[in-house]
C-alpha positions as CSV (number, residue, x, y, z in Angstrom):
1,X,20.4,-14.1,10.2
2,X,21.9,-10.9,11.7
3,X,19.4,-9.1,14.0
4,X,19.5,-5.5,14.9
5,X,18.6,-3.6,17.8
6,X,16.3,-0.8,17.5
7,X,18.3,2.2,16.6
8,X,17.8,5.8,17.9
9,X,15.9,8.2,16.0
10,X,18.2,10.7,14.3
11,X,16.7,13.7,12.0
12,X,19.1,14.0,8.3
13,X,20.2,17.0,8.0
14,X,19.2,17.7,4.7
15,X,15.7,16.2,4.2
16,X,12.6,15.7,5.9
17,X,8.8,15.4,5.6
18,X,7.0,18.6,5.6
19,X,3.0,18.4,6.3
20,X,1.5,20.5,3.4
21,X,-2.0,19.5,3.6
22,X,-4.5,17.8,6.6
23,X,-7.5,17.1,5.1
24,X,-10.6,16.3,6.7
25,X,-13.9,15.2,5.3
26,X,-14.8,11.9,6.1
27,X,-17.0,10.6,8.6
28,X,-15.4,7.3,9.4
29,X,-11.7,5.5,9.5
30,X,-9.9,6.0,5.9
31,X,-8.4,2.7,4.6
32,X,-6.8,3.3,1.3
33,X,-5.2,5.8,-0.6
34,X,-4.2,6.4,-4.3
35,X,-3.3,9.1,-6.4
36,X,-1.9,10.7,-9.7
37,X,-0.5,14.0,-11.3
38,X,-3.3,16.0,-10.3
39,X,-5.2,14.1,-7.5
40,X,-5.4,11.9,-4.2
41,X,-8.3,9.3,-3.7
42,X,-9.3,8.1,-0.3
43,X,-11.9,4.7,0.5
44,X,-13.3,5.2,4.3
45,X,-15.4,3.0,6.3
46,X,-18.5,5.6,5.8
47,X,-18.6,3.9,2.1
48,X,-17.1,7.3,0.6
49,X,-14.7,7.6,-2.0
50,X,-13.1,10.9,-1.9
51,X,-11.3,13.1,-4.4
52,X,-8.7,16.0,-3.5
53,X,-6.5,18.3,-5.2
54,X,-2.9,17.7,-4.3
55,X,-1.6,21.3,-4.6
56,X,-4.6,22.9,-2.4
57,X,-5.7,20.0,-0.3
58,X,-9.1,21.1,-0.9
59,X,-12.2,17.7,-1.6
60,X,-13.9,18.4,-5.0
61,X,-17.2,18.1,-6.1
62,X,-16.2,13.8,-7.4
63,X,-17.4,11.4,-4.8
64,X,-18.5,7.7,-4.6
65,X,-20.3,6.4,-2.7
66,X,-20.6,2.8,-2.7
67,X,-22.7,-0.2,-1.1
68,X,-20.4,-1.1,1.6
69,X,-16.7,0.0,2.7
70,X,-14.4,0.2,0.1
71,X,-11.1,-1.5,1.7
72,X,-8.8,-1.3,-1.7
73,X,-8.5,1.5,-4.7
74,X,-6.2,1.8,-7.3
75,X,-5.9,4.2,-10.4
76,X,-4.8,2.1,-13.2
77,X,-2.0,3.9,-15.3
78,X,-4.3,5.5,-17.9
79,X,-5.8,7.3,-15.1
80,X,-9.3,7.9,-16.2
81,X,-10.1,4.8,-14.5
82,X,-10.2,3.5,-10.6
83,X,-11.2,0.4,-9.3
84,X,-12.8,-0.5,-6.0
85,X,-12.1,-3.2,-4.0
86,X,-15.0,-3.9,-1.1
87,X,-16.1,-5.7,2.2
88,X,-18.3,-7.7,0.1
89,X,-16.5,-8.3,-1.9
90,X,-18.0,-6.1,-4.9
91,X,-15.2,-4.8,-7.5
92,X,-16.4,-1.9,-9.4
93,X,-14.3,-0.1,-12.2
94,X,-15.4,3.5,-12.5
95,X,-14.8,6.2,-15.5
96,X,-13.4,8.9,-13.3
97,X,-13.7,11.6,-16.2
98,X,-17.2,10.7,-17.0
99,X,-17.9,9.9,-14.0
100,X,-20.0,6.6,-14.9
101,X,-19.3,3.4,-13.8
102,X,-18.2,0.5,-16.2
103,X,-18.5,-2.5,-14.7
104,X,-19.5,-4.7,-11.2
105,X,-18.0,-7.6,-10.5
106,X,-18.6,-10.4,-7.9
107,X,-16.3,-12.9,-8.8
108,X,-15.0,-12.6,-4.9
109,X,-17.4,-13.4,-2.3
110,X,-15.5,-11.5,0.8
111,X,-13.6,-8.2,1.1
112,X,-11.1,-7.7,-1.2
113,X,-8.0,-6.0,0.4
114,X,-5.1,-5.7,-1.8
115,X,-4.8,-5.0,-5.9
116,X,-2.1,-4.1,-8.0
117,X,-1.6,-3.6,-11.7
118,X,1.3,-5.0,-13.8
119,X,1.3,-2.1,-16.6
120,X,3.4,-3.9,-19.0
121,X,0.8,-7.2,-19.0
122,X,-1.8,-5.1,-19.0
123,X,-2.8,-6.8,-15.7
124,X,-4.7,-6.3,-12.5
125,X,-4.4,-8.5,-9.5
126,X,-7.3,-8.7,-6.5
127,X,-6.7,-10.6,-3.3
128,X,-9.5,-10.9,-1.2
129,X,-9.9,-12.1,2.4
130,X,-9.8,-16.0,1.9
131,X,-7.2,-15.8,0.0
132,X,-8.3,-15.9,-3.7
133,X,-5.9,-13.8,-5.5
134,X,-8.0,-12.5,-9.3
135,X,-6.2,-11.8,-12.5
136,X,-7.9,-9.4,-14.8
137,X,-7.0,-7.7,-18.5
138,X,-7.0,-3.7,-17.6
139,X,-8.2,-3.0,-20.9
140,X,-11.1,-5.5,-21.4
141,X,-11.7,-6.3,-17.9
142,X,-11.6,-9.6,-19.1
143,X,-11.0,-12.0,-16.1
144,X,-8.1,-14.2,-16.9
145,X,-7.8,-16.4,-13.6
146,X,-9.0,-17.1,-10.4
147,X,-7.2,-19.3,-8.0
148,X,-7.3,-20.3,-4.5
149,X,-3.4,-18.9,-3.4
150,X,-3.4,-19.5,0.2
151,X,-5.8,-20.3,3.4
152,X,-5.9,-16.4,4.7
153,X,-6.4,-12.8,3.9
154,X,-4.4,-11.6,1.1
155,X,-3.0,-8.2,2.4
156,X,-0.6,-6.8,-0.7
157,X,0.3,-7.2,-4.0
158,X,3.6,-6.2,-5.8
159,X,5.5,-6.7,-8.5
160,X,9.4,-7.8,-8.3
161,X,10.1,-6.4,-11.8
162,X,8.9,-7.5,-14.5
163,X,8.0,-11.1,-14.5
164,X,7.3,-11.7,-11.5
165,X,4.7,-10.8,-8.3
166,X,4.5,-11.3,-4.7
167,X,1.9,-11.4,-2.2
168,X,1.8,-11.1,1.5
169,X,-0.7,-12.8,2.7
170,X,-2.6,-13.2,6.7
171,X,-0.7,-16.4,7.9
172,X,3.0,-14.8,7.6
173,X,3.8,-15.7,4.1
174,X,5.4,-14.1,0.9
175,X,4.4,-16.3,-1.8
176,X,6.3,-15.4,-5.5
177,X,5.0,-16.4,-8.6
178,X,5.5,-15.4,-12.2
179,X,3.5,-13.7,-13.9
180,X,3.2,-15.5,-17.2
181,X,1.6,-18.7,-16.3
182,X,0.9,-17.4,-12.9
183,X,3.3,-20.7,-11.6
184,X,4.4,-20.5,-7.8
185,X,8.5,-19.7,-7.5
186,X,8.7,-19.1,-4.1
187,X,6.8,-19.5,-0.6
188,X,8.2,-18.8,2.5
189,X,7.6,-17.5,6.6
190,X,8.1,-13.5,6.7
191,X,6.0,-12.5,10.2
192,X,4.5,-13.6,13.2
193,X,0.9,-12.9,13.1
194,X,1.0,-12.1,9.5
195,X,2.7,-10.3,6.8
196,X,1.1,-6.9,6.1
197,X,2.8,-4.8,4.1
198,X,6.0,-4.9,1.9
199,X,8.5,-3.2,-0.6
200,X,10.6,-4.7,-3.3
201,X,13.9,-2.1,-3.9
202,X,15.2,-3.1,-7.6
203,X,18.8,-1.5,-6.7
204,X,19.4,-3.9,-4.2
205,X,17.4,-6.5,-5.5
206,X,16.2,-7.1,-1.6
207,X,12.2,-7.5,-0.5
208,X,11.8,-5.6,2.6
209,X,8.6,-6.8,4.6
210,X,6.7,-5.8,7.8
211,X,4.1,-7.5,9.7
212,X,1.9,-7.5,12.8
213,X,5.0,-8.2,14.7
214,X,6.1,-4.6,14.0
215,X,9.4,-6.3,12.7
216,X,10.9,-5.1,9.2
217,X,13.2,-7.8,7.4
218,X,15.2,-7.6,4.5
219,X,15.5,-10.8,1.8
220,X,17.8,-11.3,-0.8
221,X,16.6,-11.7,-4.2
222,X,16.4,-14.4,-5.5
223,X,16.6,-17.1,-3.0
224,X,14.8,-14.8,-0.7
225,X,17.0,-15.9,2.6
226,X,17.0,-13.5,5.2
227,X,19.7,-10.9,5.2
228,X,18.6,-8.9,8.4
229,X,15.4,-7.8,11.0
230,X,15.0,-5.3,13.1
231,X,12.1,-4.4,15.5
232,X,10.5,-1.1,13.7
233,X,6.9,-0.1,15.3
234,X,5.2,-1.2,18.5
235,X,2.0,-2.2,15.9
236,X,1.6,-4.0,12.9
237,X,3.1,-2.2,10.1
238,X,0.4,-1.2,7.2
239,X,2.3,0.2,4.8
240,X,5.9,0.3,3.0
241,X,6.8,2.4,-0.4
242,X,9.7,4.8,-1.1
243,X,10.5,8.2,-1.4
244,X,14.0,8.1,-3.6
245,X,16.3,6.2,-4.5
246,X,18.0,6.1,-0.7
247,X,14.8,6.6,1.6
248,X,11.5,4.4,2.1
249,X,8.8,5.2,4.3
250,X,6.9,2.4,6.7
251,X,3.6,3.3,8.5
252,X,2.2,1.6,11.3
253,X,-1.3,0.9,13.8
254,X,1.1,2.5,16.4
255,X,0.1,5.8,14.9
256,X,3.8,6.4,13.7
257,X,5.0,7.3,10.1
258,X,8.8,6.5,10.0
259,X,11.1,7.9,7.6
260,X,14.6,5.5,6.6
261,X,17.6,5.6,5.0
262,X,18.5,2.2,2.9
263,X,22.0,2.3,3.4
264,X,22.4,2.1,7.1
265,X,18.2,1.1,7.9
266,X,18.2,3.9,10.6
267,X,15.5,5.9,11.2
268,X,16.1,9.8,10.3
269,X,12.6,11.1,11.0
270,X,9.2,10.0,12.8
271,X,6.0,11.9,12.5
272,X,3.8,11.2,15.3
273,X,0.6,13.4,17.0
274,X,2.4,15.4,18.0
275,X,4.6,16.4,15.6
276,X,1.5,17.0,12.6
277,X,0.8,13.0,12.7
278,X,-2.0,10.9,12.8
279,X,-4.1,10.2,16.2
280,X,-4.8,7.2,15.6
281,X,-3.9,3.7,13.3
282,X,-1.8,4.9,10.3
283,X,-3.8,2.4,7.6
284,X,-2.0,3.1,4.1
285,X,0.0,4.9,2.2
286,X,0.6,6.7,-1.4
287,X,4.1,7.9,-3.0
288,X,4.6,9.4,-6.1
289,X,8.2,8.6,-6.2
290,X,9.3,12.3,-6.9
291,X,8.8,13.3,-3.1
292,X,4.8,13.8,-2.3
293,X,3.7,11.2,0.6
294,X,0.0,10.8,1.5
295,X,-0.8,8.7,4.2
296,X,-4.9,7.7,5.9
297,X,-5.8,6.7,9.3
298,X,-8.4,5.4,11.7
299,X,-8.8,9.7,12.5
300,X,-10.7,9.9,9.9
301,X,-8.0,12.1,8.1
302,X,-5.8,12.5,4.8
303,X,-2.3,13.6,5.1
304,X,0.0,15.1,2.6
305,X,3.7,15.4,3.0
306,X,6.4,16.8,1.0
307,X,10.1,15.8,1.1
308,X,11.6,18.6,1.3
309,X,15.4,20.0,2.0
310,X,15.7,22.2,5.2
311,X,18.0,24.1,3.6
């Protein structure tokens, strides 16, 4: 394993995250975040779910409020529908356009902190916090499976292409499976303290993870060995998703948002407080892949950033 010191903070010349919107509304800590064309959703501890328009950053008249804290959305790719994840444990699909709500689920008996949705199966994964990971059909809500994947918190869910998942779970692992039979492929050691967060590039075929050890590492496909770490927050990193095709974004509880290139793995720009940030825990993040970033935090806030050239 090649380990690399922490390298000095250099802004690119060309791009760089521009604050277009702060948006504040909610009375308590802001846990997740989603979005689509037209909108950004927000979960917070004070058991809202929020709607804002991206272009004006204003909150709408669409709220949810819901029994307990909502700790995981996500906006399934029709995107008249959003499902939320709770403390309780308590999944509820809603109809955003008619505002009506589908279905309750109680299938998991604690929070549930992570879901993703394979779009080609037509699938939708929930990990909750002892570590039962959920499958469900998006279009029937049918659930398809429910099994006990590991002893801890399951804290993200992500597809490696098409065939296959992975899931980062409380204990430090990454545990692979496919997504056919839902057979494990892979399980191996990523972090310290636990793995937290985690992005799968598909033009390098490499997994990059963070965890509570504020470390990000880099594994190859498919073997998944270790191809290099570097120490890249002073907190456990909560969040990991790109921008384009040559930058990715990692958030962290040490308040930071850090922007980095994939060729080199420098930094090239970090928001903090003081520079339009958040004041607090960074706790998730959005992309759209086309440039918008939207990231929540323990200051109660939403934040909206464009990529932007400085030219």
């Amino acid at each position: 394993m090649r380990r690399m010191k922490s390298t000095k903070t250099t802004i690119n010349p060309l791009y760089h995250l521009s604050l277009q919107h702060e948006c504040a509304g909610h009375s308590g800590p802001v846990y997740a975040v989603d979005g689509d064309e037209s909108f950004i959703y927000t979960a917070s501890a004070d058991k809202f779910v929020t709607r804002w328009n991206r272009e004006t950053g204003k909150q709408d008249a669409f709220a949810i409020r819901c029994e307990s804290s909502p700790f995981a959305i996500r906006l399934l790719d029709q995107k008249s529908i959003i499902v939320l994840g709770l403390s309780n444990g308590h999944m509820h699909v809603i109809d955003v356009q008619k505002r009506k709500e589908l279905h309750l689920f109680t299938q998991h008996k604690v929070g549930i902190f992570a879901m993703h949705e394979d779009e080609k199966r037509q699938h939708l994964f929930v990990g909750d916090a002892d570590g039962f990971l959920s499958v469900w059909n998006t279009h029937t809500f049918q659930l398809k499976l429910i099994i006990p994947l590991c002893s801890s918190k399951i804290r993200a869910i992500h597809s490696l292409g098409e065939s296959r998942i992975a899931v980062a779970t409380n204990d430090g692992e990454i545990i692979v499976l496919e997504t056919e039979f839902m057979n494990e492929i892979h399980r191996f050691y990523a972090h310290e303290g636990g793995t937290s967060a985690f992005y799968y590039d598909l033009n390098s075929g490499e997994l990059i993870s963070g965890g509570k050890d504020g470390m990000l590492r880099w594994w190859k496909d498919v073997d998944f060995q270790i191809i290099r770490a570097l120490p890249a927050h002073k907190g456990a990193i909560y969040g990991i998703q790109s921008i384009d095709a040559q930058h990715f974004v990692s958030i962290s509880r040490d308040k930071s948002i850090k922007v980095w290139d994939n060729m080199t793995q420098k930094v090239i720009q970090k928001v903090e407080a003081k520079k339009l940030g958040h004041r607090h825990s960074v706790n998730a993040l959005w992309s759209d892949q086309k440039g918008t970033i939207a990231t929540v935090g323990d200051d109660h806030l939403l934040r909206v950033f464009r990529w932007m050239s400085q030219l």
